[in-house]
C-alpha positions in Angstrom: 99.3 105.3 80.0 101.8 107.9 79.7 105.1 108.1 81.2 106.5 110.3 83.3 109.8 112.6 84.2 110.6 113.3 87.4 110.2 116.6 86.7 106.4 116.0 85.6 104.7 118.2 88.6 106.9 121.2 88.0 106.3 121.5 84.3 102.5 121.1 85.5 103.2 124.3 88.2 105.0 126.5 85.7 102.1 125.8 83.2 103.6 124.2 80.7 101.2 122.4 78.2 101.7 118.9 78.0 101.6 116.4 74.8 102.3 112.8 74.1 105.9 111.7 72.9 106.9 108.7 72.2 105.0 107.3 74.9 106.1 110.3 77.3 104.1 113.4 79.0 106.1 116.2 77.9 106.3 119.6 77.9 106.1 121.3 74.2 106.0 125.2 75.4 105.2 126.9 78.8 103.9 130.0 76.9 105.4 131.0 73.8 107.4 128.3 71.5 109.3 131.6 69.7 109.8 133.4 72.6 111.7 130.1 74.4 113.3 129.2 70.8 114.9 132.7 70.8 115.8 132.6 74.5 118.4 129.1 73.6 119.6 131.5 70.7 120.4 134.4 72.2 120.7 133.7 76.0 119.4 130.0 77.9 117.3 127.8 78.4 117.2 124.2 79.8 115.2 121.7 78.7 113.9 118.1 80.6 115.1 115.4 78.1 114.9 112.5 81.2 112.7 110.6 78.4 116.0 109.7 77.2 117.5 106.5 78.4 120.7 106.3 79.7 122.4 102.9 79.8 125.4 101.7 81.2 127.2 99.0 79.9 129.7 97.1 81.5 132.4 94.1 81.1 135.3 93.3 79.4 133.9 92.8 76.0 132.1 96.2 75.8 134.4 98.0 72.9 134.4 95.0 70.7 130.6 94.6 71.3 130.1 98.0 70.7 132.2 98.0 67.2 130.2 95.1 66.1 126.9 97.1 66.9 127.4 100.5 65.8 127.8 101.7 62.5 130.8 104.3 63.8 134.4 103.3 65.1 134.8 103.4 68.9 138.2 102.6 68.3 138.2 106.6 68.3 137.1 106.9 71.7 140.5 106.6 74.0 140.1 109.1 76.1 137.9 108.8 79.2 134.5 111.0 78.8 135.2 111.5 74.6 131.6 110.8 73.5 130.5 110.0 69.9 127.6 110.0 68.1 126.5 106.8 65.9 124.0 105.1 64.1 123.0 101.5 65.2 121.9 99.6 62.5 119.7 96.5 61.3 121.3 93.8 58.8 119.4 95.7 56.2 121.4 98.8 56.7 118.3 100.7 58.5 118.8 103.0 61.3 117.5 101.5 64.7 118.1 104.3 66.1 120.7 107.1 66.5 122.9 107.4 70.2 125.6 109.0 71.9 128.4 107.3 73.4 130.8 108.1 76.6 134.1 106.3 76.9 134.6 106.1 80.6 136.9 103.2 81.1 137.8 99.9 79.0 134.9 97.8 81.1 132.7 100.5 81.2 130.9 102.9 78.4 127.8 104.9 79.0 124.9 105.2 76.0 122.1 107.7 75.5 119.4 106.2 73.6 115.9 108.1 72.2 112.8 108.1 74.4 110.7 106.5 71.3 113.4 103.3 71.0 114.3 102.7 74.5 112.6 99.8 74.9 113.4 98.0 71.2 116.9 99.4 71.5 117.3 97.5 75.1 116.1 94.4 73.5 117.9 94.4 70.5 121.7 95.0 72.4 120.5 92.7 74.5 119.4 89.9 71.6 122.7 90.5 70.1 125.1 90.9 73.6 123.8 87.4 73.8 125.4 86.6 71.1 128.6 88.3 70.9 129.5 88.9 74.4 127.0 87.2 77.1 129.4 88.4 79.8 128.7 92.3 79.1 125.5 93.8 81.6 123.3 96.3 79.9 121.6 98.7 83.0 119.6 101.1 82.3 119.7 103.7 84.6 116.1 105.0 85.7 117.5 106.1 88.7 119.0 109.3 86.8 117.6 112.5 85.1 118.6 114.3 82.3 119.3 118.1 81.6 119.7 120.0 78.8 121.3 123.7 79.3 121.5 125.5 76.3 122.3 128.4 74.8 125.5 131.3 74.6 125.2 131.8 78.1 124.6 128.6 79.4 127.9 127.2 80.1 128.5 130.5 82.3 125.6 130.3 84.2 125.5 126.4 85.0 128.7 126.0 86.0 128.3 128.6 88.7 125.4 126.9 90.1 128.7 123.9 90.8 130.8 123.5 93.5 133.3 126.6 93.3 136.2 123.8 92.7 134.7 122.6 89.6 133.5 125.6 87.9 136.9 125.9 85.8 137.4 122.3 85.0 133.4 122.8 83.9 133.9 125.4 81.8 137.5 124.1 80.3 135.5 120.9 79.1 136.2 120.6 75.4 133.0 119.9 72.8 132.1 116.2 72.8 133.3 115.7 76.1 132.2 114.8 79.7 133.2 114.2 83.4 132.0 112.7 86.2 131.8 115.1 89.3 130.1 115.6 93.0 127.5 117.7 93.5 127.0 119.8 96.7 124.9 116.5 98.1 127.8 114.4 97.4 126.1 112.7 95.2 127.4 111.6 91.3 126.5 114.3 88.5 127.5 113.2 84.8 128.2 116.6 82.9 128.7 116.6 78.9 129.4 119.3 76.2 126.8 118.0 74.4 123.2 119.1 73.3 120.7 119.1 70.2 120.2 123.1 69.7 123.3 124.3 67.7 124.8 126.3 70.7 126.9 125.9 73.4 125.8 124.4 76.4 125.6 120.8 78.5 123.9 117.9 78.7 124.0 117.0 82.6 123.0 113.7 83.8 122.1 113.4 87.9 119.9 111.5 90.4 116.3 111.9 90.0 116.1 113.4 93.7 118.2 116.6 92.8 116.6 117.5 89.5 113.9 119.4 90.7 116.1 121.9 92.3 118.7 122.0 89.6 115.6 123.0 87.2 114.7 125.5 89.9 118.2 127.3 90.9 118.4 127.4 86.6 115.1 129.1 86.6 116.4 131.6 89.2 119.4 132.7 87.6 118.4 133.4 84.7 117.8 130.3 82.3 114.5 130.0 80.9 112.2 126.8 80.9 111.7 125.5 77.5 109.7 122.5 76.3 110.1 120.1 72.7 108.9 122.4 70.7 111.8 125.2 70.4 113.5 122.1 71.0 112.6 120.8 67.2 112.8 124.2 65.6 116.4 124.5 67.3 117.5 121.1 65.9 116.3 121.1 62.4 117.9 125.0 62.2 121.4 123.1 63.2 120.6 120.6 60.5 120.2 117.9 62.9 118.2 114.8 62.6 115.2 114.0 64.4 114.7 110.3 64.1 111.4 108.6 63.2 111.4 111.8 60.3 114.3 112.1 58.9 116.1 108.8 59.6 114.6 105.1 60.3 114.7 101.6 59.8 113.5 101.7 55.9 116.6 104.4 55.5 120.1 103.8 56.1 122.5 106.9 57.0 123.9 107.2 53.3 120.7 108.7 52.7 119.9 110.6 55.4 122.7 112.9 55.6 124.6 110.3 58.1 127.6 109.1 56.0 129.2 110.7 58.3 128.6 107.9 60.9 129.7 105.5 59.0 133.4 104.5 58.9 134.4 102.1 56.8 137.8 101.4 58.0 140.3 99.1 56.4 140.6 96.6 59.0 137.4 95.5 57.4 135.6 96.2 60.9 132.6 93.9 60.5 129.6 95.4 62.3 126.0 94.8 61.9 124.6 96.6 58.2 127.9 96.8 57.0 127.4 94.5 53.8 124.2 95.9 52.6 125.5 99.1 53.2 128.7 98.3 51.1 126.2 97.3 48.5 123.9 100.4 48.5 127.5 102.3 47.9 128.3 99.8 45.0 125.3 101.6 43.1 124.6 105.2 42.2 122.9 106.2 45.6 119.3 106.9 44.7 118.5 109.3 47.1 120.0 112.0 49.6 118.9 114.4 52.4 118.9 117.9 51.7 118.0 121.6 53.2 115.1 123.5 52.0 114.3 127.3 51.9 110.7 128.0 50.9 110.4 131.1 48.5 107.1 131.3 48.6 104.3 131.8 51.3 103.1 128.5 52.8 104.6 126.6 56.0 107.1 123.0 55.2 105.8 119.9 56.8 106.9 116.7 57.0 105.2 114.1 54.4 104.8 117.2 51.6 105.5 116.0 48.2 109.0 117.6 46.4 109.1 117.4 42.9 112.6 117.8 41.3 113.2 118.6 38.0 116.2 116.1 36.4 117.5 115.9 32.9 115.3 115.8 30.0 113.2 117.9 31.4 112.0 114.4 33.9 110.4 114.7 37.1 111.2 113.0 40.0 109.1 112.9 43.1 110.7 113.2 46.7 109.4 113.7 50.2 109.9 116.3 53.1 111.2 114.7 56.1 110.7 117.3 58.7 109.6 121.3 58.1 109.1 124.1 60.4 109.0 128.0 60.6 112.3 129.1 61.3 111.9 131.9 64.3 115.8 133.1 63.2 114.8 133.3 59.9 111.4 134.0 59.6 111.3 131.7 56.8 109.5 128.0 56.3 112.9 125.2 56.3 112.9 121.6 55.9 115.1 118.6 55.4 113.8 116.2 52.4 114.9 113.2 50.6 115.1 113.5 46.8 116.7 111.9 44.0 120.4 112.4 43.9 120.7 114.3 40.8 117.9 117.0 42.2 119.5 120.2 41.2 119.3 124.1 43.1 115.3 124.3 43.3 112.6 122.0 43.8 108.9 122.2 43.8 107.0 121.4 47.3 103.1 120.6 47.3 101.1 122.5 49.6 97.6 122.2 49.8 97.0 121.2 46.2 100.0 124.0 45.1 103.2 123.5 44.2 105.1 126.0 46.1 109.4 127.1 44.7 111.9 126.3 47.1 115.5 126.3 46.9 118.1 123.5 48.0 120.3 124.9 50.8 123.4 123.6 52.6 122.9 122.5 56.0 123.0 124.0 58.6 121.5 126.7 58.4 121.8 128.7 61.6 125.1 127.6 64.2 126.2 129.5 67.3 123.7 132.4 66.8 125.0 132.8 63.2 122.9 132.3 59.9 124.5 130.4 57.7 122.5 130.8 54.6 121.8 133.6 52.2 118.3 134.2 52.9 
């Protein structure tokens, strides 16, 4: 059986439709997918991502657990409420899953896992906390409810629905960051500059009790309900990575467009996938992630075949990872994974035709702005 968010009834009475994911009733439009896709763009729209699991973990031995697990340094987290974002890896170098970490104090540091991995990604910190540092407590926190406010006029409009004394140290909240405030009930709100649309906005984390009005009063002034699908489009248009498509446990980050997760500092920082990672580097990497621009008519999906034409006049097959049509661009997008020497255009099999496309830097649309030439 399915679970559920708190806010589960209310999508049902705004008439959203509902679909499995990852083991979750959600909400994938209430209406139109474009028409809430362009809302985030252009205006707001909140989103109910309380399928994500937020866990708390606390002791004295969380940093250096935590820089054993993940494939990023928290040794760059020193100020409370920094958050980064990090892979967390198997001994073989696969991702386990990709998360978001909050530096609140020395003996505490708060996690956002996917909805898909929760349960495996619980198991596994735990398997390895045992290990490591038996005095650290994992909780995971189904007692909150997650938020996702989005768009060029989000910040605006959900910090006025705040207390009047935090609305300025709201909006003064630098990218990457959050706070812990109180709410009007006087309860604990956890409020980030975070999200997974390309535009400005928060991420706010609060009891499950005060989520249904929050939705609500956001509804009211302004900020429309949106549901997984614009969700997806809005990612994979910021060149983000959805995992289970374009990252996994057969693929480490080096191929998936996630070096950047990986620091490989020189105190020789020894955390889980580090030597088969160092290996895969020791070799001429076979395959990367890239963005795709179809030229002709046809719609990118994930699992298409890309052929890429190499030297000699070779070819070398590749796969897309995730594909959509892009409402700001009116134009079918992907990320795939093909050889590393894949030049400027590639080849994509559509229903039994091999359709041109050309190899784009990511992203391709940030802040409202297109950031290719279409």
């Amino acid at each position: 059986m399915a679970r559920c968010t708190p806010l589960h009834d209310l999508h049902a009475a705004l008439g959203a439709r509902m679909v499995d994911f990852g083991g979750w009733d959600m909400p994938v439009h209430y209406g139109s997918q474009i028409e809430e896709h362009h809302r985030v763009r252009n205006d707001a729209g909140v989103f109910d991502v309380s399928h994500m699991c937020v866990l708390d973990l606390r002791g004295a031995g969380v940093r250096p657990f935590l820089s054993r697990l993940i494939s990023n340094d928290v040794a760059k987290l020193r100020l409370s409420g920094k958050a980064l974002y990090s892979c967390m890896l198997n001994e073989a170098g696969g991702v386990l899953d990709d998360l978001i970490i909050y530096f609140m104090t020395e003996q505490w540091f708060r996690v956002v896992v996917n909805a898909g991995t929760r349960d495996k990604d619980i198991a596994w910190m735990r398997a390895q906390a045992a290990v490591w540092h038996s005095d650290i407590e994992i909780i995971e926190r189904s007692d909150l409810a997650m938020l996702a406010v989005q768009g060029p006029k989000a910040r605006q409009i959900a910090s006025d629905l705040l207390p009047s004394h935090l609305r300025a140290a709201v909006l003064l909240l630098e990218p990457f960051f959050g706070c812990e405030y109180l709410s009007t009930q006087g309860s604990t709100w956890f409020i980030a500059r975070t999200g997974y649309t390309g535009e400005e906005g928060f991420e706010l984390i609060l009891p499950v009790g005060e989520v249904v009005a929050l939705w609500e009063a956001l509804n009211a002034a302004g900020v429309a309900s949106c549901g997984l699908g614009a969700r997806d489009t809005l990612r994979l248009e910021a060149g983000m990575n959805l995992y289970g498509n374009d990252m996994d446990e057969s693929h480490n980050p080096l191929e998936s467009g996630l070096a950047w997760t990986v620091s490989f500092d020189d105190s020789g920082r020894d955390f889980v996938g580090r030597k088969a990672l160092e290996a895969f580097r020791t070799t001429l990497v076979p395959r990367k992630l890239i963005g795709l621009i179809l030229e002709d008519r046809g719609v990118l999906r994930a699992h298409q075949r890309v052929v890429a034409g190499l030297a000699k006049d070779a070819l070398c097959e590749g796969e897309v990872t995730s594909g959509t049509f892009s409402p700001t661009l009116a134009r079918s997008i992907a990320f795939a994974r093909v050889p590393q020497a894949t030049g400027e255009t590639v080849q994509v099999e559509i229903r039994g035709n091999l359709l041109n496309a050309r190899v784009v830097k990511l992203p391709f649309v940030r802040n409202g702005r297109i950031l290719i030439t279409l």
